[in-house]
C-alpha positions in Angstrom: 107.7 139.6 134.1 106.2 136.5 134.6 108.3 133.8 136.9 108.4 129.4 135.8 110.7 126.9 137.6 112.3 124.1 136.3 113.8 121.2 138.3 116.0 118.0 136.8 118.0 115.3 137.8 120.2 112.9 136.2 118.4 109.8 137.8 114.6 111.1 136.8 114.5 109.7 133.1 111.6 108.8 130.3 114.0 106.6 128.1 116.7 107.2 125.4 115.3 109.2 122.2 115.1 106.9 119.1 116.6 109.2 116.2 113.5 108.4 114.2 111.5 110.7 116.0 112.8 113.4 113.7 111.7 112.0 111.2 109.3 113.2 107.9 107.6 112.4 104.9 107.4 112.8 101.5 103.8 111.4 99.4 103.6 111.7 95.6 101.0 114.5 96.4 101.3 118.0 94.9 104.6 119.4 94.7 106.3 117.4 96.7 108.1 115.1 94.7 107.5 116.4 91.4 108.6 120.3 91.8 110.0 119.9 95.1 113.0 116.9 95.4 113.1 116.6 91.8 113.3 119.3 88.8 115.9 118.1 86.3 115.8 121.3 84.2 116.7 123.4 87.9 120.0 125.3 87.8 121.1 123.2 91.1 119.6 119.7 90.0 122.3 116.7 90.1 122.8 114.7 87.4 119.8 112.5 89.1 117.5 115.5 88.8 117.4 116.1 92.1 117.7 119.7 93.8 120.6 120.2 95.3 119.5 123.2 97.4 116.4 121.0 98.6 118.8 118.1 99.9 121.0 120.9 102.0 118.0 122.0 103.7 117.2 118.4 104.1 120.2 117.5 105.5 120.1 120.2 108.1 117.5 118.6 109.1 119.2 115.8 109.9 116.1 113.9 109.2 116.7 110.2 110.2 114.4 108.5 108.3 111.3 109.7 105.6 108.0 108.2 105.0 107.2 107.0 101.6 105.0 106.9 98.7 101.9 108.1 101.2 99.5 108.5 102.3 96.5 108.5 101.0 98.3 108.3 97.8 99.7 104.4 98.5 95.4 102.9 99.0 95.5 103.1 95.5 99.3 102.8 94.1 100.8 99.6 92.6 104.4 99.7 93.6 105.7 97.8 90.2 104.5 100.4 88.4 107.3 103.0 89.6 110.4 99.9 89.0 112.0 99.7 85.3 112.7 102.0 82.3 110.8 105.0 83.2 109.8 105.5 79.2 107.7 101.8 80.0 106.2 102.7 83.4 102.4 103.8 83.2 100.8 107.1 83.8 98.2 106.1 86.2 94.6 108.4 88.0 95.3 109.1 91.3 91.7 109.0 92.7 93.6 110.4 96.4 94.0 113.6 95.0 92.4 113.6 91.7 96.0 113.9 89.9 97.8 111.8 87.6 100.9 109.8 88.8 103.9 109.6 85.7 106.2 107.3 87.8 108.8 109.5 86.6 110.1 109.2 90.2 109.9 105.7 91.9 111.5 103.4 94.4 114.8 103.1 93.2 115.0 106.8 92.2 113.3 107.8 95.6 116.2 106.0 97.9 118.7 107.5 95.9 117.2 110.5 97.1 116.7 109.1 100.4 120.8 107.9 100.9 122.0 111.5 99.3 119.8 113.3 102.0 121.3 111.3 104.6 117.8 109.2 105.6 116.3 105.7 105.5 113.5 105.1 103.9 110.2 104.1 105.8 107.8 102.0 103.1 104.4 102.4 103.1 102.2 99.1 101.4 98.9 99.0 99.6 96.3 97.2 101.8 93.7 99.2 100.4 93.6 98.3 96.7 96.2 95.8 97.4 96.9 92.9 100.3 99.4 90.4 101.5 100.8 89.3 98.0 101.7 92.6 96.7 102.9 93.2 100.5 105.1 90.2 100.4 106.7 90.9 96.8 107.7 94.4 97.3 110.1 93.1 100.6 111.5 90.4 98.0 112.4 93.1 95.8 113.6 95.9 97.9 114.9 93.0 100.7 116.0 90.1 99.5 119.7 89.6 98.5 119.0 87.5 95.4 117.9 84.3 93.5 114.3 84.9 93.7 111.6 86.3 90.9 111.5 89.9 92.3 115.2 90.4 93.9 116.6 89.2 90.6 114.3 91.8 88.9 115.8 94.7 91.0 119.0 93.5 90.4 118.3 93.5 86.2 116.9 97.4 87.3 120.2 98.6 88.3 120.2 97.7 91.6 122.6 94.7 92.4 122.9 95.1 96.0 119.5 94.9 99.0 117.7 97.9 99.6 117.5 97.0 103.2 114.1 98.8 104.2 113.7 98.3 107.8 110.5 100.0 108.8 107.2 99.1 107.0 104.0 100.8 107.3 101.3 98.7 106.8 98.1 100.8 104.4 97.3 104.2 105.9 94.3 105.4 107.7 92.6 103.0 106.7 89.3 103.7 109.0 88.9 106.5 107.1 85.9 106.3 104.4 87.9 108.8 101.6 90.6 106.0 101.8 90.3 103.4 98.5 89.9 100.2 100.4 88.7 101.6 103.5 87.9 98.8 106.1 86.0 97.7 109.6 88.5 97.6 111.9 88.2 93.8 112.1 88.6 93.6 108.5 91.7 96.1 108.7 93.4 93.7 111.5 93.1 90.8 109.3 94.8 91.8 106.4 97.0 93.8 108.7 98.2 90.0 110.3 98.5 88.5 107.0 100.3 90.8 105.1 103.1 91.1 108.0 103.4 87.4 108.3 104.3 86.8 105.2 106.1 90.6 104.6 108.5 89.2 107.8 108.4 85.5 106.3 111.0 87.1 103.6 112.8 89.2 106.0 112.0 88.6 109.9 114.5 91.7 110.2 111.7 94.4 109.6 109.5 96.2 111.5 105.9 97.1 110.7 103.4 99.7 111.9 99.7 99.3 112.2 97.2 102.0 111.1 95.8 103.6 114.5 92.7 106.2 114.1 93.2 108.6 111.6 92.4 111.1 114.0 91.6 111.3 117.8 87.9 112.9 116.9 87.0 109.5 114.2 83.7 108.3 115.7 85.2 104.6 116.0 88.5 105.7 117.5 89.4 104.1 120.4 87.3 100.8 119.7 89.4 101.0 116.0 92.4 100.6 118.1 91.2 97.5 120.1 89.6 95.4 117.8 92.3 95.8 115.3 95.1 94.8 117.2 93.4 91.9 119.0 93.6 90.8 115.0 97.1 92.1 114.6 98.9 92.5 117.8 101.4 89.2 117.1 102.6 90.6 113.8 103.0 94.0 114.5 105.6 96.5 116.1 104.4 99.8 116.2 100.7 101.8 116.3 100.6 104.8 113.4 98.8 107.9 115.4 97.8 110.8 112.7 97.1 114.6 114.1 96.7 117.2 112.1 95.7 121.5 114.1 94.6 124.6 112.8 93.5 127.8 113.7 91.0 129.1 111.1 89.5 131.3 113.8 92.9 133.1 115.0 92.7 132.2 118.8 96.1 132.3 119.3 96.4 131.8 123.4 93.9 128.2 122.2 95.8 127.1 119.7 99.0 126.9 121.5 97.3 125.0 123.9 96.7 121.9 121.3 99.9 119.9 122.2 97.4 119.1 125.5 95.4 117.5 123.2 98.5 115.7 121.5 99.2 114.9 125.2 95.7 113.0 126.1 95.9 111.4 122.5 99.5 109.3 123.3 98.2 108.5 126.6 95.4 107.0 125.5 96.7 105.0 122.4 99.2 103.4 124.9 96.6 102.3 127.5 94.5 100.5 124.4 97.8 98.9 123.1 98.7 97.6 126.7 95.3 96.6 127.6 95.4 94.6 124.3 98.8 92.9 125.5 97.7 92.4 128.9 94.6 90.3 127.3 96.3 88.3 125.3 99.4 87.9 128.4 102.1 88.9 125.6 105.8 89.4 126.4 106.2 92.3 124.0 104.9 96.3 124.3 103.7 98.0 121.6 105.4 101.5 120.8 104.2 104.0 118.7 105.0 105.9 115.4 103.2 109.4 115.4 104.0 108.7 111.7 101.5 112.1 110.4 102.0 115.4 112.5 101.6 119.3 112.0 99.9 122.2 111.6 97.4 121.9 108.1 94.8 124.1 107.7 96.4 127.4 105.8 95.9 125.9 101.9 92.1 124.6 102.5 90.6 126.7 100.2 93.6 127.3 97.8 93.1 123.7 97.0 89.3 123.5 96.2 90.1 126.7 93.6 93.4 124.4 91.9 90.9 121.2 91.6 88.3 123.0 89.5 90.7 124.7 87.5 93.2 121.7 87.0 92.0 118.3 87.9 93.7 115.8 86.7 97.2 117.5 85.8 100.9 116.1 87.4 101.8 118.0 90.4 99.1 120.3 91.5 100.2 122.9 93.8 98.2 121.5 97.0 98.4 122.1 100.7 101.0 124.5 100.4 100.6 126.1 103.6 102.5 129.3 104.5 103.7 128.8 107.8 103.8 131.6 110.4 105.0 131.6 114.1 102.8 130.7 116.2 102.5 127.5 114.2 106.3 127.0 114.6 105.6 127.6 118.1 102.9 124.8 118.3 105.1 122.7 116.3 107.9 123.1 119.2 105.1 122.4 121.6 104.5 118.8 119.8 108.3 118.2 119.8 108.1 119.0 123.4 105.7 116.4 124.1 107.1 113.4 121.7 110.0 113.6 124.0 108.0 113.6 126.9 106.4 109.8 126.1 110.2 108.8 124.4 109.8 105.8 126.3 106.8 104.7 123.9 106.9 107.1 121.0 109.5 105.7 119.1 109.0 107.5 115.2 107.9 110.5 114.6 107.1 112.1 110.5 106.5 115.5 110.1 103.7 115.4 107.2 105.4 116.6 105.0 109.2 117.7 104.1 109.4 119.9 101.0 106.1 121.9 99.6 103.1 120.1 100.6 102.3 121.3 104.4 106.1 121.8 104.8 108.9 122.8 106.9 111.0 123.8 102.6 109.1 125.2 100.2 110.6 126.1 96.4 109.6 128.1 93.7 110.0 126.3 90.5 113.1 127.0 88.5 113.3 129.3 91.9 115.1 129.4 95.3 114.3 126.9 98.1 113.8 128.4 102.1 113.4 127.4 105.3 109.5 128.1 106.7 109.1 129.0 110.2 108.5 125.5 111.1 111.4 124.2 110.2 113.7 125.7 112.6 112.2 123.8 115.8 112.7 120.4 114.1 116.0 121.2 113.0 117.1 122.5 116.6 115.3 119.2 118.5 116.9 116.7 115.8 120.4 118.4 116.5 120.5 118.8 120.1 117.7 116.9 121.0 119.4 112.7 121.2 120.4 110.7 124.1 118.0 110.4 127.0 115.0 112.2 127.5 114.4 113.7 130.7 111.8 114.1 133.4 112.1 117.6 134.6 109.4 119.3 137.2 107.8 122.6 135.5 106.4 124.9 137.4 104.4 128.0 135.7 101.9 130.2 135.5 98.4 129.0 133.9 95.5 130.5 132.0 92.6 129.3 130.4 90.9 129.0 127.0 88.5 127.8 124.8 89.4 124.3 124.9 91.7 124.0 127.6 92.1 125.2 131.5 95.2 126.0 133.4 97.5 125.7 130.5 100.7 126.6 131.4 102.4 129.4 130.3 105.9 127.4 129.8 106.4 124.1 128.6 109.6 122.5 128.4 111.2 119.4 128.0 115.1 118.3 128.2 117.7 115.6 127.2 121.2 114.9 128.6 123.7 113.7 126.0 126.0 110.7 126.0 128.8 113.0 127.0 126.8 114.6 130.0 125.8 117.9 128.2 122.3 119.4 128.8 119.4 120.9 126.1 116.0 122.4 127.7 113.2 123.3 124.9 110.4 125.3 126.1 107.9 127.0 124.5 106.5 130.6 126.0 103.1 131.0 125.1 103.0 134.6 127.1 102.2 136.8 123.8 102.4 140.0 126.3 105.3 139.9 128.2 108.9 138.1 129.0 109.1 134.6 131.6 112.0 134.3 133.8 112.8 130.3 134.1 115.0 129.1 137.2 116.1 125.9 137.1 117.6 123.6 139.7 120.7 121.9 138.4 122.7 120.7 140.7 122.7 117.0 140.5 124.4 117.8 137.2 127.4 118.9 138.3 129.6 121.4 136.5 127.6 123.0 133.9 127.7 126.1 131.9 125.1 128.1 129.9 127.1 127.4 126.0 123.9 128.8 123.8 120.4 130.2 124.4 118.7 130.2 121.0 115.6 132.2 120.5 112.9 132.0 117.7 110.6 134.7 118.1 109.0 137.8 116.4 106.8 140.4 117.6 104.1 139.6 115.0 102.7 136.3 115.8 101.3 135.9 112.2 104.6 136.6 111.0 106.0 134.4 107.7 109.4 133.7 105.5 109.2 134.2 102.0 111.5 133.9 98.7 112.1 137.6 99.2 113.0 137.7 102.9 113.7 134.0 103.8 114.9 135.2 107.7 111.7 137.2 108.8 111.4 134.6 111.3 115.0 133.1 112.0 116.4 131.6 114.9 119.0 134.1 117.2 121.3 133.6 119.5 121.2 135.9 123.1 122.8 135.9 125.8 122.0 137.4 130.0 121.6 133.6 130.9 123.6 132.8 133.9 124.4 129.4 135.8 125.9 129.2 139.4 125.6 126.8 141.7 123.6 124.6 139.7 120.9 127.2 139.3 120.3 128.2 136.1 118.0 132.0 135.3 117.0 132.7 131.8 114.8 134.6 130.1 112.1 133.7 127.6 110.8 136.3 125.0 106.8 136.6 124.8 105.6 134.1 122.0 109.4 132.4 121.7 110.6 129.0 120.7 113.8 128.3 123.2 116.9 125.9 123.1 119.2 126.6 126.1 122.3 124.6 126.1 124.0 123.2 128.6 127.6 121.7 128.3 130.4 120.5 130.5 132.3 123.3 131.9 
């Protein structure tokens, strides 16, 4: 058995843990609108046409706050066409994913959704296609109370009352050259300023998010970063960071070992944003909203086959990835590490929520189930609030491909208002069992309340319609606490919550 320490105090903290970083998104893109939140001829839809059974998995969730329309999808979408009768809203070419848009769902029918599945809505603006007018209208209308062109129009849609979107996102990736509208990073900062002058102008309440690198492997990232937010920096609150990981080649022991990666990525984003605010001498720090994370490489294929057969249609069944364990694993890995930069990464959106690279997939007219990834977002949004902390890890290493001494556990922890205890960690062992120590003490009374496992002893292991629990979270027990020192055991290949409360 292999043998990892962990060592915490109450006084060694990151920073509190803003909600949002469980967080997600939903993009009129496949089936994840169309199919997946909404099916008014399903046996559970509302009187909305929502599903029901997708907004209790939602809700689970307890996702705080979901990114919407896109995307790629928002580069080319004009927001007014999804506000009004739906029989008078236009049926438009999405040239993002080369499907057509109805509008049957829009902003007023998509925060419906939003307040029944218990989140905020995080707007995303065209400044692709689009710029500062069309930036500037759209707060009016979602923001503004009254008395005005565009708030009086929501209000004549059904809407009497403000919206009250707080969180904007400002375009999408747009250094990337598949983006409609795709800019130089000068160019990008720009429009980036003028749109969020005048979008805060109408409502100096909201907060807006700058598009960083689309990846961490774009040839101009980096310099992206820099030159856009000496244009921007004033106007802005937040820097997006996108990362997508796949392992098309099934090296397991490297593919765990991504979230070092993830870790290098933050680091360096936040040195470019401070150097940026250390030129210009400003009062203010940047944070960040890792606004596009997961595992996407399962459905690559799937989706050149569904373009040649059906370009063009509503609702393509894209990116559906089946999710097995080790990518819940890597996704607990990247949960791990948002919580270890809490004091900077502020929002978090798992790309995406229902269907399209998701943690809920449904069948249509069918059931709705939980993949394996959605089990370490639901356990880090649950317990996972309050203060992050800054435990000492000790483990075992190995090597890979892409990586040296990676270690064999890694965890993270938060202490709740109330004093109680969660450590996540990860064991990326896929032969044998890790006992974790860990030194306590300076916590006082504490005992062991729950040690939940997700593990299986098939790594490629998936849920289905047919046997949604293959890969289900358990509950075991052996864990013991005394004296402030805690000894558990993690499983080989195991995602871990161990729960510490007041005795």
């Amino acid at each position: 058995m292999k043998k990892a320490s962990i060592i915490m105090d109450r006084d060694y903290t990151i920073g509190r843990v803003d909600p949002r970083l469980y967080g997600s998104f939903i993009e009129h893109l496949g089936r994840a609108v169309y199919g997946g939140i909404y099916e008014p001829d399903h046996p559970t839809a509302d009187e909305d046409g929502f599903r029901r059974d997708v907004i209790d998995l939602v809700r689970r969730l307890r996702v705080p706050i979901v990114r919407y329309p896109g995307g790629n999808f928002v580069s080319g979408f004009n927001w007014e066409d999804s506000v009004g009768p739906r029989e008078l809203r236009p049926k438009r070419l999405d040239l993002a994913w080369f499907t057509t848009e109805t509008n049957e769902v829009g902003l007023h029918e998509f925060a419906h959704w939003a307040k029944k599945a218990g989140a905020e809505v995080m707007y995303a603006v065209n400044l692709g296609t689009r710029g500062a007018d069309a930036a500037r209208n759209v707060v009016e209308y979602c923001n503004h109370p009254g008395g005005s062109a565009w708030s009086d129009l929501r209000r004549k849609n059904g809407e009497e009352n403000p919206f009250g979107i707080k969180l904007w996102c400002l375009g999408n990736e747009m250094d990337g050259p598949w983006q409609m509208g795709h800019k130089t990073a000068v160019e990008y900062g720009r429009a980036a300023a003028e749109a969020g002058r005048v979008m805060k102008w109408v409502d100096p309440s909201i907060e807006l998010v700058a598009c960083g690198s689309a990846a961490h492997d774009m040839p101009t990232y980096g310099e992206w970063e820099y030159q856009m937010l000496t244009e921007c920096y004033d106007q802005v609150d937040y820097v997006s960071l996108h990362r997508y990981y796949g392992n098309p080649t099934g090296d397991t022991p490297g593919f765990l070992a991504r979230a070092m990666d993830l870790d290098a990525f933050i680091t360096e984003v936040i040195a470019i944003c401070d150097a940026v605010g250390g030129k210009k001498h400003a009062k203010k720090h940047l944070n960040l909203s890792f606004d596009e994370w997961n595992v996407w490489y399962h459905s690559s294929q799937q989706d050149q086959e569904v373009w040649k057969r059906e370009k063009w249609s509503r609702a393509l069944p894209l990116l559906e990835d089946v999710y097995n364990l080790e990518d819940a694993l890597l996704c607990g890995t990247i949960l791990i590490t948002f919580l270890k930069h809490a004091d900077r990464v502020k929002v978090a959106c798992l790309a995406q929520l229902v269907n399209v690279i998701a943690p809920i997939m449904t069948r249509t007219g069918g059931g709705a189930w939980a993949q394996t990834i959605y089990w370490p977002l639901l356990h880090a949004s649950t317990y996972g609030r309050g203060t992050a902390l800054r435990p000492v890890v000790k483990s075992p290493v190995y090597d890979c491909s892409d990586f040296d001494a990676v270690p064999f556990v890694d965890a993270a922890a938060t202490a709740d208002d109330d004093g109680n205890v969660t450590i996540f960690a990860v064991s990326r062992s896929t032969d044998e069992a890790t006992e974790l120590t860990g030194d306590l003490r300076a916590f006082g009374d504490l005992r062991v309340a729950e040690h939940i496992v997700l593990t299986h002893s098939d790594v490629k292991a998936v849920n289905t319609e047919e046997n949604p629990d293959n890969v289900a979270p358990v509950t075991v027990t052996g864990d013991t606490l005394e004296g402030g020192k805690l000894t558990a055991v993690l499983p080989p290949q195991s995602w871990n919550v161990i729960r510490l409360t007041r005795a």
